[in-house]
Biopython code that builds the backbone (N, CA, C, O; Angstrom):
import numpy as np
from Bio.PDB.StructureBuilder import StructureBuilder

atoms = [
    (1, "UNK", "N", (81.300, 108.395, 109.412)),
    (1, "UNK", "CA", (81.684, 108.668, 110.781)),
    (1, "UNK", "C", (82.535, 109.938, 110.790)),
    (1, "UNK", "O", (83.529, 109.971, 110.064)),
    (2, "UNK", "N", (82.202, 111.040, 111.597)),
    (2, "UNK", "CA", (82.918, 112.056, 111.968)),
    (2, "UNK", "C", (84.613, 111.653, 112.412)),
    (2, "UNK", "O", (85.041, 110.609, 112.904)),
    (3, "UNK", "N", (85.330, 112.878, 112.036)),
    (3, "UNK", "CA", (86.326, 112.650, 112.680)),
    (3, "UNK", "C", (86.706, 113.183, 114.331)),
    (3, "UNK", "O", (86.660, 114.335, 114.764)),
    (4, "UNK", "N", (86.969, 112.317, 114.827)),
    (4, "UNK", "CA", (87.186, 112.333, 116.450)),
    (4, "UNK", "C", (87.482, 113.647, 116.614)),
    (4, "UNK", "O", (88.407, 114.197, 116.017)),
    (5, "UNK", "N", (86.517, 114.367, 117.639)),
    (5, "UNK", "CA", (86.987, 115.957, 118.227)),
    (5, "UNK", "C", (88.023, 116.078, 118.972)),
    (5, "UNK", "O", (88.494, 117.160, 119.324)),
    (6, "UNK", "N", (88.401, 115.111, 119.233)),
    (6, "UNK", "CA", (89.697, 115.514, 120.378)),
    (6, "UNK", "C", (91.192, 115.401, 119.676)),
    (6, "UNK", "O", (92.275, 115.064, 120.155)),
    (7, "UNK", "N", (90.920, 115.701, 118.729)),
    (7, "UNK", "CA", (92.670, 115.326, 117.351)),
    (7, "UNK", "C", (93.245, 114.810, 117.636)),
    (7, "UNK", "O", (94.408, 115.212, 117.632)),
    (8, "UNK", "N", (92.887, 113.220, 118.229)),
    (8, "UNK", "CA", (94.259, 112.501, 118.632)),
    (8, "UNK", "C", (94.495, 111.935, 117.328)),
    (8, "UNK", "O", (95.632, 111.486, 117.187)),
    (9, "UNK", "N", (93.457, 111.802, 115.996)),
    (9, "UNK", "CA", (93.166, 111.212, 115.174)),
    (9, "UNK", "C", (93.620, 112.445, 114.211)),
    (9, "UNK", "O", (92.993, 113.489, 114.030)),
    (10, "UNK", "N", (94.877, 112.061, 113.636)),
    (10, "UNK", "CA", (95.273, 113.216, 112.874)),
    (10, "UNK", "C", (94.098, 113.157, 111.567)),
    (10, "UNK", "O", (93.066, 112.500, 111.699)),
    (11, "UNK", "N", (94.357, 113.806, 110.509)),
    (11, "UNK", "CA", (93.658, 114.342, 108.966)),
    (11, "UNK", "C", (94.243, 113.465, 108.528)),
    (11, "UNK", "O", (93.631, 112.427, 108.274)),
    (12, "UNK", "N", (95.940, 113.587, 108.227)),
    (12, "UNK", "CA", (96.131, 112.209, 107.576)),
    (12, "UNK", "C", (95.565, 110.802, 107.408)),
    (12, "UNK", "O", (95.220, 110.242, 106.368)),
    (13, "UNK", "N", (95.545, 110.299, 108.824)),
    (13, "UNK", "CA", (95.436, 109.164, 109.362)),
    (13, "UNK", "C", (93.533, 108.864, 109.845)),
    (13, "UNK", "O", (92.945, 107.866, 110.261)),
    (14, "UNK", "N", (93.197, 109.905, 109.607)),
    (14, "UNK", "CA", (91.388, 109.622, 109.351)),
    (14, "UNK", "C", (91.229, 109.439, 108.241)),
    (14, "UNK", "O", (90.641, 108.444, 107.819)),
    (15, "UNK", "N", (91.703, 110.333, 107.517)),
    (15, "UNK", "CA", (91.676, 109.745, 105.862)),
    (15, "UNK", "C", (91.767, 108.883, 105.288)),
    (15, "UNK", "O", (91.022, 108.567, 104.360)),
    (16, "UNK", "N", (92.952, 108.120, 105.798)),
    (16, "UNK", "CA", (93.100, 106.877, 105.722)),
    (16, "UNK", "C", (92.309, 105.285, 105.922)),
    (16, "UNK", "O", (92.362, 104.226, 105.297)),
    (17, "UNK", "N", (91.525, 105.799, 107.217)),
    (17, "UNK", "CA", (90.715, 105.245, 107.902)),
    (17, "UNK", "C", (89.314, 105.205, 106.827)),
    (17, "UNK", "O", (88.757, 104.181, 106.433)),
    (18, "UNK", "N", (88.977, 106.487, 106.524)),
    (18, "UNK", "CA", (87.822, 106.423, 105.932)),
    (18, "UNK", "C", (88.078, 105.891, 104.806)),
    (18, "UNK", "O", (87.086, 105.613, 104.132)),
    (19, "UNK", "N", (89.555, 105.542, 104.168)),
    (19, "UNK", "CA", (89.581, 104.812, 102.567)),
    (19, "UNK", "C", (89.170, 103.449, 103.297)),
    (19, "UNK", "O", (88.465, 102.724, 102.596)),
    (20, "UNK", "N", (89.439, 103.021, 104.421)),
    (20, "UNK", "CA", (89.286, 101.391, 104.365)),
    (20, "UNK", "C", (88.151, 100.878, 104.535)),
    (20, "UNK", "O", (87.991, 99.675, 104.742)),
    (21, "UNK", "N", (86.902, 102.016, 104.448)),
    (21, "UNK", "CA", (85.693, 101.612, 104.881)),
    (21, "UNK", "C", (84.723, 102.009, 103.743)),
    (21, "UNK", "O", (83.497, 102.118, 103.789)),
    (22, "UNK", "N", (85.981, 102.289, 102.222)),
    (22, "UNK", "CA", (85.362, 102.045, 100.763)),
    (22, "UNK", "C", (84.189, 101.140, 100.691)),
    (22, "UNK", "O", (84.252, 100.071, 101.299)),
    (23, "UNK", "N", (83.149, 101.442, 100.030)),
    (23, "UNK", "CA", (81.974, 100.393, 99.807)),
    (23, "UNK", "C", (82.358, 99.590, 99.149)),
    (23, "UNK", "O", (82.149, 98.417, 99.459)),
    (24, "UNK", "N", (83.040, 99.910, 98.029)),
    (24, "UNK", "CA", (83.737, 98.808, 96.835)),
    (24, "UNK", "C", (85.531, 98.288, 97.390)),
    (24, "UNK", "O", (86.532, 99.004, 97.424)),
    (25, "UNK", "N", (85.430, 97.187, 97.668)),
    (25, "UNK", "CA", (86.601, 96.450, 98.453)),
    (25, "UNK", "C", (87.902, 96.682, 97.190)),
    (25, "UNK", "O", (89.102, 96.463, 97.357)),
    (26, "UNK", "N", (87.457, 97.013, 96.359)),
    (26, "UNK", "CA", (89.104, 97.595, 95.692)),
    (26, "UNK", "C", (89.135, 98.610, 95.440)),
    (26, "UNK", "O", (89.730, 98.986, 94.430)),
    (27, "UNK", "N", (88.544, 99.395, 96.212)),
    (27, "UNK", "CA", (88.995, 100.813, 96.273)),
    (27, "UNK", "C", (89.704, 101.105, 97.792)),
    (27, "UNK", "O", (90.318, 102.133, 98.082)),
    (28, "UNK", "N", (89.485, 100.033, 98.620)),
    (28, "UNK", "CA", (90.109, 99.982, 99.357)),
    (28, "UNK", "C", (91.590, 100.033, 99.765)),
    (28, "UNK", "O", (92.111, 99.747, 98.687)),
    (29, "UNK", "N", (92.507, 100.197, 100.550)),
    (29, "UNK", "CA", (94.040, 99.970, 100.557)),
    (29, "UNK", "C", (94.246, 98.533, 100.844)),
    (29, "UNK", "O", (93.507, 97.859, 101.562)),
    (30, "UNK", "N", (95.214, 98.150, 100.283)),
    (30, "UNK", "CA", (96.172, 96.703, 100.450)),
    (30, "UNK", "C", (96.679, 96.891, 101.836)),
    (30, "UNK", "O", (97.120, 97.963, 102.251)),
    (31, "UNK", "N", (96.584, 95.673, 102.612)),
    (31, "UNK", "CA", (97.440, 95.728, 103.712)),
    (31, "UNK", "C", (98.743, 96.710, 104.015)),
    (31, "UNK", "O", (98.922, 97.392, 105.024)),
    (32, "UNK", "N", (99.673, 96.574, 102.755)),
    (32, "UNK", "CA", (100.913, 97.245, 102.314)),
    (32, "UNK", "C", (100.939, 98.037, 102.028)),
    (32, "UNK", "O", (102.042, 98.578, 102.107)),
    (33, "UNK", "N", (99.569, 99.006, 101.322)),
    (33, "UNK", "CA", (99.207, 100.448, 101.345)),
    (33, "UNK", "C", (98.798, 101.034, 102.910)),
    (33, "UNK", "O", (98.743, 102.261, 102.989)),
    (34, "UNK", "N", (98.603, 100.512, 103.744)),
    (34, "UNK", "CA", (98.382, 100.620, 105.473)),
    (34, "UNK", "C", (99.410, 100.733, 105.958)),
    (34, "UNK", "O", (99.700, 101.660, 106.715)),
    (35, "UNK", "N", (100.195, 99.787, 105.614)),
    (35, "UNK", "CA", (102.125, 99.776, 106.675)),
    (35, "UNK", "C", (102.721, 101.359, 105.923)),
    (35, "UNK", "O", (103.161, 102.347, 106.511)),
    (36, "UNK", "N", (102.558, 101.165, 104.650)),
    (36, "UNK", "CA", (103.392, 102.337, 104.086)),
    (36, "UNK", "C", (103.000, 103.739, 104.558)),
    (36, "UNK", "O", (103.746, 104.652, 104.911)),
    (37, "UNK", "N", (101.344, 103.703, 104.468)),
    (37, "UNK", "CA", (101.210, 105.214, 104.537)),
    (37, "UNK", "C", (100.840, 105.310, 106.366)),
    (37, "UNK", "O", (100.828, 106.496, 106.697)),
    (38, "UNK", "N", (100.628, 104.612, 107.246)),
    (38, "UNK", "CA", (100.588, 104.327, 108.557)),
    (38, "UNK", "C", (102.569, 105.031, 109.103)),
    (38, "UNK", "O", (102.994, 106.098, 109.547)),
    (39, "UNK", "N", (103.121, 103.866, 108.771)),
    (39, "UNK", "CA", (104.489, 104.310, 109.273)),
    (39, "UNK", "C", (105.198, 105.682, 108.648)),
    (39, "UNK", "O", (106.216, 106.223, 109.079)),
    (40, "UNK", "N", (104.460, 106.058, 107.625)),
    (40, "UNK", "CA", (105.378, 106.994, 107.065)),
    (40, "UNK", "C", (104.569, 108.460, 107.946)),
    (40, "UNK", "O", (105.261, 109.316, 108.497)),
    (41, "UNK", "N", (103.684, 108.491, 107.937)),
    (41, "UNK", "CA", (103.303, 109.258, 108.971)),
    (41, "UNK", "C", (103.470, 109.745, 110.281)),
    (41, "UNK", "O", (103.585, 110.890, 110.719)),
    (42, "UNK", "N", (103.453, 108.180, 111.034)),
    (42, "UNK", "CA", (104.353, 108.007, 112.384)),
    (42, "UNK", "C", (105.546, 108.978, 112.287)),
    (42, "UNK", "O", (105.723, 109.965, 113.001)),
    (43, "UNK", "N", (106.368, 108.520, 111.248)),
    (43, "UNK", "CA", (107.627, 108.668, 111.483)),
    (43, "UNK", "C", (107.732, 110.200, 110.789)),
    (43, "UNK", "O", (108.856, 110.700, 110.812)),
    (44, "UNK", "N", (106.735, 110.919, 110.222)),
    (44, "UNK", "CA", (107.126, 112.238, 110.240)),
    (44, "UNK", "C", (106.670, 113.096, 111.162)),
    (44, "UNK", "O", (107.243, 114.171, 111.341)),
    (45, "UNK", "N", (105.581, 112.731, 111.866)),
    (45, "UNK", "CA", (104.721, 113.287, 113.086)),
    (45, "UNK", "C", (106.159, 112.956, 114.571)),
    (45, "UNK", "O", (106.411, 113.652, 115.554)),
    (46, "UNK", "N", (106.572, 112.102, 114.270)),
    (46, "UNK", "CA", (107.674, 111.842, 115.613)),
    (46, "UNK", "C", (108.902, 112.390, 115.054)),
    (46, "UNK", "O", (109.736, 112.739, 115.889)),
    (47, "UNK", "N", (109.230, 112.559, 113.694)),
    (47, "UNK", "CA", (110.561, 113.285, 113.957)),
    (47, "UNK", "C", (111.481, 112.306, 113.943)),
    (47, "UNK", "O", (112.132, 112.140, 112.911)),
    (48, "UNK", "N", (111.761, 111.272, 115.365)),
    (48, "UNK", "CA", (112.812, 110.470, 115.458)),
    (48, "UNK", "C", (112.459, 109.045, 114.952)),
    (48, "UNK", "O", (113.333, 108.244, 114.623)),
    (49, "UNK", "N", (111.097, 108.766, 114.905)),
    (49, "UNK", "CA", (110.757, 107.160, 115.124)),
    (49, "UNK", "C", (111.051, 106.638, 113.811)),
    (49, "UNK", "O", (110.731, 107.117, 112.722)),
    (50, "UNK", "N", (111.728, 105.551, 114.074)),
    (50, "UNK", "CA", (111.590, 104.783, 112.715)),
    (50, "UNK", "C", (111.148, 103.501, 112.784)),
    (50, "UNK", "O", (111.339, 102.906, 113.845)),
    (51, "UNK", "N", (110.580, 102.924, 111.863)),
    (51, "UNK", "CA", (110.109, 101.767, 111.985)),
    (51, "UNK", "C", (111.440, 100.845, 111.307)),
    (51, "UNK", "O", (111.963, 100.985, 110.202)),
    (52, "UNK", "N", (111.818, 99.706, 112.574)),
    (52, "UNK", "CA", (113.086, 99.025, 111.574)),
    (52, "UNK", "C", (112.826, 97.582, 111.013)),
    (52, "UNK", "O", (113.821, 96.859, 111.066)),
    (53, "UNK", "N", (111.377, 96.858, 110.341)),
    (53, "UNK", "CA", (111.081, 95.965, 110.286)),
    (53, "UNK", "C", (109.815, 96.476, 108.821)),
    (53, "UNK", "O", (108.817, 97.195, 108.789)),
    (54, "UNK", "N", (110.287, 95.948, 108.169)),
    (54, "UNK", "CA", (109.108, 96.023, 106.771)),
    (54, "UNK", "C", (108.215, 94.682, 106.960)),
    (54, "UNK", "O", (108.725, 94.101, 106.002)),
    (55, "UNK", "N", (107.411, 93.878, 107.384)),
    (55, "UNK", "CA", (106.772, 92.974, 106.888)),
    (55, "UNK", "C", (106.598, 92.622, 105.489)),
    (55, "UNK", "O", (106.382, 91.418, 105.349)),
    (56, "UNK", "N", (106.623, 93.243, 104.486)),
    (56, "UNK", "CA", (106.069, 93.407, 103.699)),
    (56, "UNK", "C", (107.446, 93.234, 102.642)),
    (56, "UNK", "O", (107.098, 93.323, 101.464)),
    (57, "UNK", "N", (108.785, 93.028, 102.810)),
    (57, "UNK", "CA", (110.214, 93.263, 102.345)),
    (57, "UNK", "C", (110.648, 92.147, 103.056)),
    (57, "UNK", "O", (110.863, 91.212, 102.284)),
    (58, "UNK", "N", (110.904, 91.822, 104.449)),
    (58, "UNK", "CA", (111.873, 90.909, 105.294)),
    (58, "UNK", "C", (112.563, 91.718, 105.241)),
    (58, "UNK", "O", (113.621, 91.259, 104.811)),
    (59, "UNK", "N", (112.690, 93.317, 105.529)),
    (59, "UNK", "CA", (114.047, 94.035, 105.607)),
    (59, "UNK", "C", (113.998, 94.473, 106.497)),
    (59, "UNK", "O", (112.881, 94.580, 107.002)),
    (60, "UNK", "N", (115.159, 94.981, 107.212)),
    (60, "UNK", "CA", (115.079, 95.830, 108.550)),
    (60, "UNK", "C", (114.791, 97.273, 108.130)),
    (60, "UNK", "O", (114.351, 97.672, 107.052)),
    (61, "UNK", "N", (115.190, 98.072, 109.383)),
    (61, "UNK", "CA", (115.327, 99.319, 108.566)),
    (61, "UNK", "C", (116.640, 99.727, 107.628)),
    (61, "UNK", "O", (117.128, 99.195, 106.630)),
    (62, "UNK", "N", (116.929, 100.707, 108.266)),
    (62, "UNK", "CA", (118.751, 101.010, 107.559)),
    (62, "UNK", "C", (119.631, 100.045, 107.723)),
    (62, "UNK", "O", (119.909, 99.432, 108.753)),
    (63, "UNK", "N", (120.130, 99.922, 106.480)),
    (63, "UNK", "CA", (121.231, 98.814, 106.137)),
    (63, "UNK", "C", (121.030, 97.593, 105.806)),
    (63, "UNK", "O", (121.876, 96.700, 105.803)),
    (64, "UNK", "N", (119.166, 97.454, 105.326)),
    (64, "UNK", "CA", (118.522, 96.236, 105.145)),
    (64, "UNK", "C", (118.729, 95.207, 106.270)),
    (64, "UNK", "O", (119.052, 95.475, 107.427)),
    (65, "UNK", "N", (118.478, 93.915, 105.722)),
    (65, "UNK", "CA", (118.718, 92.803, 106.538)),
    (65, "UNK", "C", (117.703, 92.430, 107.774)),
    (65, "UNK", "O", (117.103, 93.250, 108.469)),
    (66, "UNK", "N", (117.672, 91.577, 107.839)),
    (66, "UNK", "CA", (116.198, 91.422, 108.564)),
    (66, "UNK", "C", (116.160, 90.664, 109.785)),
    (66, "UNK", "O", (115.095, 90.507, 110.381)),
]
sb = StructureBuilder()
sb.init_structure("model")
sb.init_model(0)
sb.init_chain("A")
sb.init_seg("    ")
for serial, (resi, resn, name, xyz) in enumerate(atoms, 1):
    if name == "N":
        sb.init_residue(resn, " ", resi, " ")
    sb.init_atom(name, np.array(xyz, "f"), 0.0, 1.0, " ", f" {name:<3s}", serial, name[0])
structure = sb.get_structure()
């Protein structure tokens, strides 16, 4: 599948997309390879956003604790 002409669909985050649609299911990403490289993106494309909830930890953001 092409990547969407209208770039709402960054390079990063198509890339990403196209790993999860690996033919071989472990070449695929882990759920937790999705949160990580999903939010870490977000949050450099926004500058301010942070995500304050790990699923994947039970931690919040800064200062832990959940």
């Amino acid at each position: 599948m092409p990547q969407p002409y209208n770039t709402v669909c960054s390079e990063e985050i198509y890339g990403i997309m196209i790993r999860c649609w690996h033919m071989a299911p472990e070449d695929r990403p882990t759920f937790k390879e999705l949160y990580c490289s999903v939010s870490q993106s977000i949050e450099r494309d926004a500058g301010y956003l942070q995500f304050g909830f790990n699923p994947f930890t039970g931690g919040g953001g800064e200062g832990g604790g959940g």
